[in-house]
N, C-alpha and C positions, 0 to 999 in steps of 0.2 A: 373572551378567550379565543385565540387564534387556531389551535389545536387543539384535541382530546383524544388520547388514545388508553384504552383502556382494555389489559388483559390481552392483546393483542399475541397469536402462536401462528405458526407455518409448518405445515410439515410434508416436507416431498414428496412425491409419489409414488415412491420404495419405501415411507411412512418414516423416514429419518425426518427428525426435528431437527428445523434450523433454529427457532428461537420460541421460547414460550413464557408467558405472561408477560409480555413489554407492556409496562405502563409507563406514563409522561404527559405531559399538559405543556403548552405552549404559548406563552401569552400575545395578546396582538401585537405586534409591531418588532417582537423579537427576532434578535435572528441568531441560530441553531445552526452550529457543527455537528455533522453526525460521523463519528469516526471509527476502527475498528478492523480488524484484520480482512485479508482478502477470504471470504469464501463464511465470513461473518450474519452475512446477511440483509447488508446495509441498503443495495438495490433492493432486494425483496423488501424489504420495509417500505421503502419509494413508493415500491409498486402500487402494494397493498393501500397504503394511502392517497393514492391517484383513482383508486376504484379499479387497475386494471388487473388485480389477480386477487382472489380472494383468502380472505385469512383461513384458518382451521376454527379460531373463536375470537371473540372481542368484536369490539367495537371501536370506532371511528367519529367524531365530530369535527365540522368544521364550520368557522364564522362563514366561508362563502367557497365554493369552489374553487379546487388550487389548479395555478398553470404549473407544468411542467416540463422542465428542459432534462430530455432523456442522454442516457452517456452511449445507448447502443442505436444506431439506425438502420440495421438492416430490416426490421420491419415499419421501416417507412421506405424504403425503396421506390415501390410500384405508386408510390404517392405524389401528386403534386406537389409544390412548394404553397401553393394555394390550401391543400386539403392541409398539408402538414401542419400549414398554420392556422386553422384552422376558420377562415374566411370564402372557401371555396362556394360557400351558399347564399353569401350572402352576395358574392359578385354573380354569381348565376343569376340571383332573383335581380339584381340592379338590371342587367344586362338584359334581361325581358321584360323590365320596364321599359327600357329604353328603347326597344323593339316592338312596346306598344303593347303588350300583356298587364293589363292595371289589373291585374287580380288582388284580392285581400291575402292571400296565400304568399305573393310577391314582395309585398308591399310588409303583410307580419315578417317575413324572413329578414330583410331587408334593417327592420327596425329601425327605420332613418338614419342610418350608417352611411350616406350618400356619398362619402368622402371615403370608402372603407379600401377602395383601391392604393388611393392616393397617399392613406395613411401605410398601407402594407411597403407599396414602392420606397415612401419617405425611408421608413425600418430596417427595410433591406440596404438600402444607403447609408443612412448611419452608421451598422457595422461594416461597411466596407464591401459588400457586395452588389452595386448597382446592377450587373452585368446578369443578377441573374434573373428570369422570369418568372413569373407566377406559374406559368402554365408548364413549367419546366418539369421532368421528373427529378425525385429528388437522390436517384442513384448514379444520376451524373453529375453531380456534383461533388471534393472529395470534403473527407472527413471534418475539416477547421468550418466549409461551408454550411454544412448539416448545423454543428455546433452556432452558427451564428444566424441559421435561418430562425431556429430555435429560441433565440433569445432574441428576435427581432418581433417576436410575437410578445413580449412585455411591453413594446411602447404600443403595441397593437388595443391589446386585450384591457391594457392597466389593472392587473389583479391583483387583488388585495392579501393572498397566500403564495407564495412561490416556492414549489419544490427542485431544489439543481443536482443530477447525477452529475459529478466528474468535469463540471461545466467548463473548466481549465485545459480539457483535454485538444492537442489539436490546433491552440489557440496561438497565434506569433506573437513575442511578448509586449505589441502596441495594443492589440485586442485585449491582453487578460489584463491592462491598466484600465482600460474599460470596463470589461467586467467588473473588475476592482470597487471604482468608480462608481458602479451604476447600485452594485450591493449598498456599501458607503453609503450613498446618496438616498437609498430606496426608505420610503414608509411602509414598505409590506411587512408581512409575515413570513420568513427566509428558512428555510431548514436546506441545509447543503450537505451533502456527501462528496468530500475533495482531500487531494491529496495535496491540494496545490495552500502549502503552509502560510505564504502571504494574504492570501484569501481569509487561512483558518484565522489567521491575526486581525478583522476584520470586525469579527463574530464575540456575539455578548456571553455566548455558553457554549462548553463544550459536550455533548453526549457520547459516551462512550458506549459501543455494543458488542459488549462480548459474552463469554458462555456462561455467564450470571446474569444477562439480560441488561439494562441500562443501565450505564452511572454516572451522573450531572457533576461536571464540575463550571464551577461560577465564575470562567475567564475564557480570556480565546487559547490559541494555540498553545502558546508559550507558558500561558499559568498551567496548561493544562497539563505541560513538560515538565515544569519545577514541583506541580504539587505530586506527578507520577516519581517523578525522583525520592523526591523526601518518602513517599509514601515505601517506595523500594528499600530505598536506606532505612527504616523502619521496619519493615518485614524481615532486610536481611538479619537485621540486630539481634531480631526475635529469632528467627532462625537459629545463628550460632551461640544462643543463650542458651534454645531447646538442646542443640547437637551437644554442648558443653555438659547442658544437662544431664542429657540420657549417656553421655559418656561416662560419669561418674554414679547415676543410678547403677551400671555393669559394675564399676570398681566394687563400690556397696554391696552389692549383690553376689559378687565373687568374694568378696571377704567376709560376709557374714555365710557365705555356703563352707569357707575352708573354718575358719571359728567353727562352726557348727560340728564337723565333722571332727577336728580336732577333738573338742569338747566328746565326741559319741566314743571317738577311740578311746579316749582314755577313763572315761566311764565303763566302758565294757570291759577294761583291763582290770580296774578296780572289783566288777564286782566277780571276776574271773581269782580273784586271788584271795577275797571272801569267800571263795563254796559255795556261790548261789544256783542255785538249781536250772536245770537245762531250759525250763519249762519255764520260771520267770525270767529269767536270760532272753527268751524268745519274746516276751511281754514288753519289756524293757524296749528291747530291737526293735521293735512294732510302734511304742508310743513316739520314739526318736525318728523313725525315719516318717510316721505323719507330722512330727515337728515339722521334720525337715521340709518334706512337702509344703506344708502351710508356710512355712519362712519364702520358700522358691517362690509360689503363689500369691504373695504380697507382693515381691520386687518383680514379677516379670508383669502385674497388673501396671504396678506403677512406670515399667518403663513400657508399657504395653500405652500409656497416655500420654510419656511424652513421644513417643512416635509416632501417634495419631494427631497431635497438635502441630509436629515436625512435619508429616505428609501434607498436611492440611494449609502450612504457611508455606510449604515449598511450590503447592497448588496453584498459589495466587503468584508466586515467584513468574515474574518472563518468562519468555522457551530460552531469549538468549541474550547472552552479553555483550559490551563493543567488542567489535573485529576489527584485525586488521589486517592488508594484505601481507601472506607470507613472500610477496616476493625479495629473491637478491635487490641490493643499489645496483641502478644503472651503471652499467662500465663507462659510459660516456661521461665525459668529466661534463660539469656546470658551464654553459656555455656555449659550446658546440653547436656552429650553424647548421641544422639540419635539411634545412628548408627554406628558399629565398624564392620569390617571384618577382619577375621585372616586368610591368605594363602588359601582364598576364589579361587575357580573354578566352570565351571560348563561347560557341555559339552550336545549337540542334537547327537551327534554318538559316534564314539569312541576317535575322537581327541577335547583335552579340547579347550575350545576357545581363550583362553589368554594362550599366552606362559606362563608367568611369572605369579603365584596367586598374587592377591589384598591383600593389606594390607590397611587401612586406617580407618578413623572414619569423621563423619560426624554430628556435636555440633550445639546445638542450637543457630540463629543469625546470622551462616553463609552462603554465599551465593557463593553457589561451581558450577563452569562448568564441566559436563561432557564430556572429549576431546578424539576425537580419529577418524582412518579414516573412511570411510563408510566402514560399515562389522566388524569392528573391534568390535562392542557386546557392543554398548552404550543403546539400549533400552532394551535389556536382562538385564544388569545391574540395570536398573531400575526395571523391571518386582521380579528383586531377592530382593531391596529394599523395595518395597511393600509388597512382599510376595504373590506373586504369583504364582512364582517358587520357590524352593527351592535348595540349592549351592550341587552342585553333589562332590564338596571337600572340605575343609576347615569348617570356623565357622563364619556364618551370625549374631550377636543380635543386634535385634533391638525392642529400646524402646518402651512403652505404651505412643503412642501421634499419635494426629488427622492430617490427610494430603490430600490434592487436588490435582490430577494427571489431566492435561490437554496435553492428547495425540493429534498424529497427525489425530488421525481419530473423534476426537473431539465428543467423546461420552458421556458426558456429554450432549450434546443437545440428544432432543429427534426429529428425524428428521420427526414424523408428526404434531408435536406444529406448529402454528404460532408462529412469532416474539414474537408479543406481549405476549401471552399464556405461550411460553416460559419464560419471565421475570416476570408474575405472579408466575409461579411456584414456582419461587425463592424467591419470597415479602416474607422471613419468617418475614421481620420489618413490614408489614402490609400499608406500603407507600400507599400514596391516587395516585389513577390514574393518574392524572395532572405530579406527581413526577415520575411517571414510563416514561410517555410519554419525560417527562424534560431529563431525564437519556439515551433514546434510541434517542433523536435527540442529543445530547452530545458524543454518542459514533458512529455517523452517521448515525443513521438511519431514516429517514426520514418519514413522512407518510404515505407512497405510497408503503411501503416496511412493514408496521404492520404486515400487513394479510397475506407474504409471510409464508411458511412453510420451519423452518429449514433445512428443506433436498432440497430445491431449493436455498441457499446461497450458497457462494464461499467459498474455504477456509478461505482468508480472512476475510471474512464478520464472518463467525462461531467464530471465536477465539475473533473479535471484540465484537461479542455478549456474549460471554461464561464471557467477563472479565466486560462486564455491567450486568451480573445475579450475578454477586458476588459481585460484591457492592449493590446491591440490599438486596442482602442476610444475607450483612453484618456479614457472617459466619467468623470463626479467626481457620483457621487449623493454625497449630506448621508448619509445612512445605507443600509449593506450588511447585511440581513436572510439569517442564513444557519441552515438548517432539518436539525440532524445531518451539518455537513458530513464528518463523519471516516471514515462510513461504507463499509465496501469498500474503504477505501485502503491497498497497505501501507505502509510505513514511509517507503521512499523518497519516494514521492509525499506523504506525510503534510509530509515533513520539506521541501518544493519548498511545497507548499499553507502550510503555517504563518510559514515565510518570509515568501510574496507576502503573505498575510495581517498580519502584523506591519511592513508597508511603507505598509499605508494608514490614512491620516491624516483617515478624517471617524469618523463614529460607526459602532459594530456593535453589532448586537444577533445573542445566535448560543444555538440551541437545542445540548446539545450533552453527552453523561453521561461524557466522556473528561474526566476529570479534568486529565491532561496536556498535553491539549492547550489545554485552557482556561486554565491556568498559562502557556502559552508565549506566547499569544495577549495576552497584559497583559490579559484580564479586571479589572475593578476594581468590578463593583457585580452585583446578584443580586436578581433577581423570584423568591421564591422562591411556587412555589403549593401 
């Protein structure tokens, strides 16, 4: 067995429970989707099974220590690429060999790893970072590097367990064919936490984690979409079986209350015109209106169950369903050159960025990726399409039309709004509150998260918000500029954002190395740099 977890709970330390009793077993050579909303719990599980944060209860097996490719690196910062990877001791201990320290101390450390340099440099090379050094720290280096010092440590280490946060993150889409590649290819023991769908499609099972704790389903991504489907359409069934139900338990219960009372009047009438005494008259009155009771008592039980059954399937119900953007169609008709560059360059020193100048144009309708590797000047390109910069060679025109740029640092929000505050901003339709509130539980946001301040959400959470203020806004730019939006998202929200996204009807242009998503999105044309 590759895994064992058993019993496994967390709980913060404001004593809120993130998750309690996870159990699952993982067989050797398996490889595990762990999926599941943002805020779910799913790094803390990571964690917890790395040894680096401890559970509340349960326990933990494993055939052999896992490596671990983390999604956050600020605390490796102050670390070498050496320590990160965790070889820093054993090149110290070569290195006073070699300066003539034969100590048993040197030489245990060491563990005949004589090659352990040569192996680390090899690693570094194959993902594509020759340039960086062992001795380097690892906070100047930027994020895709982290990511790939990280996984340069599996041809290092060769582990038999591999655990990956987010490991897609960061990545230019030649790297996550690798990654791709290396999972594929791997005899380990895999449990991944990713958003990045191609990947999920990779994987022998999907685990889901949410507030019932795990649920195995026995395919990759895709099975794991068609059977949540079917599973949906089945609930919903049940659903309006119940609502139909307890609609007509009222009818029943309203007509056997008016029956009843009918039935009481004219009983009372009757024995009102016999001469029955005041005194059994009141007797009478007394055993009828405890009928009545008892009759009410029976039908507000029974719809008293189906609305416990209805609560109970509405439970398991999503938060929400496909969206789509409320914007107006584009006033620009189908076609319209917006955008043309002639033997376009541009350069920060003295060597231009693109070997070879751009040529292309960019027409109203269509829906173009900008492709290239990290570094390769995909958001400069954009920064020259808005105009922001200006083309240090060639010839930039671009047309007289309205456009929405939603960068990675998501500035668009204003990060001391609240939630809420923020999507008033936006109300230019004038939407009555009840509608704002309908639109931020639809795009997940929940009650308890209103009063939060823009600048305390996650990336994900910002990009989820930024595309429910535009439906709100119901504003119609000519073209929507969107700068890695997939980033930080997980699946659910992925799967909410590509919806709203596949609803609008002017031009996009979208930085963006998920493959999948760009398939979903109708992509049809390609800057490649």
């Amino acid at each position: 067995m590759g895994i064992i977890v058993k019993q496994i709970s967390y709980v913060h330390s404001n004593r809120e429970c993130l998750f309690r009793g996870i159990n699952f077993s993982i067989s050797k050579g398996q490889k595990i989707a762990l999926i599941g909303p943002n805020g779910s719990g799913k790094s803390t599980l990571l964690e917890i099974l790395t040894g680096r944060i401890a559970p509340a209860e349960g326990d933990i097996s494993f055939t052999d220590k896992p490596f671990y490719v983390p999604q956050h690196f600020g605390q490796y910062d102050n670390l070498t690429v050496a320590q990160a990877l965790g070889v820093d001791h054993k090149m110290r201990a070569l290195q006073s060999i070699l300066n003539g320290d034969a100590s048993l101390e040197n030489f245990t450390q060491l563990n005949d790893d004589w090659s352990v340099e040569e192996k680390a440099l090899a690693a570094l090379s194959f993902w594509g970072i020759p340039h960086i050094e062992l001795s380097q720290l690892m906070k100047t280096i930027s994020g895709g590097e982290k990511t790939k010092v990280f996984l340069s440590g599996i041809a290092i280490h060769s582990p038999s367990v591999i655990l990956f946060d987010e490991p897609s993150n960061h990545l230019d889409l030649e790297s996550r064919k690798q990654l791709h590649n290396l999972i594929h290819d791997s005899k380990a023991t895999i449990f991944v936490v990713s958003h990045d769908r191609t990947l999920l499609n990779l994987l022998d099972f999907t685990y889901e984690l949410n507030q019932n704790g795990i649920e195995i389903y026995g395919g990759n991504y895709d099975f794991y979409k068609m059977q949540k489907e079917e599973k949906l359409m089945a609930l919903e069934a049940q659903a309006d079986h119940k609502e139909k139900a307890l609609r007509q338990a009222k009818q029943v219960a309203k007509e056997a209350a008016e029956r009843k009372q009918r039935e009481n009047s004219r009983g009372s009438k009757k024995q009102i015109k016999k001469g029955v005494s005041r005194i059994f008259m009141n007797t009478l009155r007394n055993k009828s209106e405890q009928s009545t009771s008892k009759l009410q008592e029976v039908h507000a039980e029974k719809m008293n169950g189906i609305m416990q059954n209805l609560q109970q399937l509405k439970q398991q119900l999503p938060e929400t369903k496909e969206l789509k953007m409320a914007f107006e169609n584009s006033i620009l008709h189908t076609g319209k050159i917006l955008v043309t560059a002639q033997n376009m360059n541009f350069r920060y020193s003295e060597d231009y960025l693109w070997e070879n100048s751009l040529n292309f144009q960019i027409k109203s309708g269509e829906r173009i990726a900008i492709a290239g590797r990290n570094g390769s000047g995909k958001t400069t390109l954009l920064k020259l399409i808005m105009g922001n910069i200006k083309p240090s060679e060639g010839v930039l025109t671009v047309a007289d039309f309205k456009h929405l740029y939603i960068d990675q640092e998501y500035s668009l929000l204003n990060n001391g709004s609240t939630v809420f505050e923020q999507v008033q901003e936006f109300n230019s339709q004038h939407l009555p509150e009840h509608r704002l509130k309908t639109l931020l539980h639809q795009f997940l946001f929940k009650m308890d998260m209103w009063d939060k301040t823009c600048g305390q959400l996650s990336g994900g959470e910002k990009i989820k918000l930024i595309f429910c203020c535009l439906m709100v806004s119901n504003s119609s730019p000519e073209l929507i500029v969107l700068d890695e939006p997939t980033n930080n998202l997980d699946v659910q929200s992925l799967e909410v954002i590509t919806s709203a996204i596949k609803g609008y009807k002017g031009t996009l242009l979208v930085i963006s190395h998920d493959e999948y998503f760009i398939n979903e999105i109708g992509v049809n044309e390609r800057i490649e740099l």
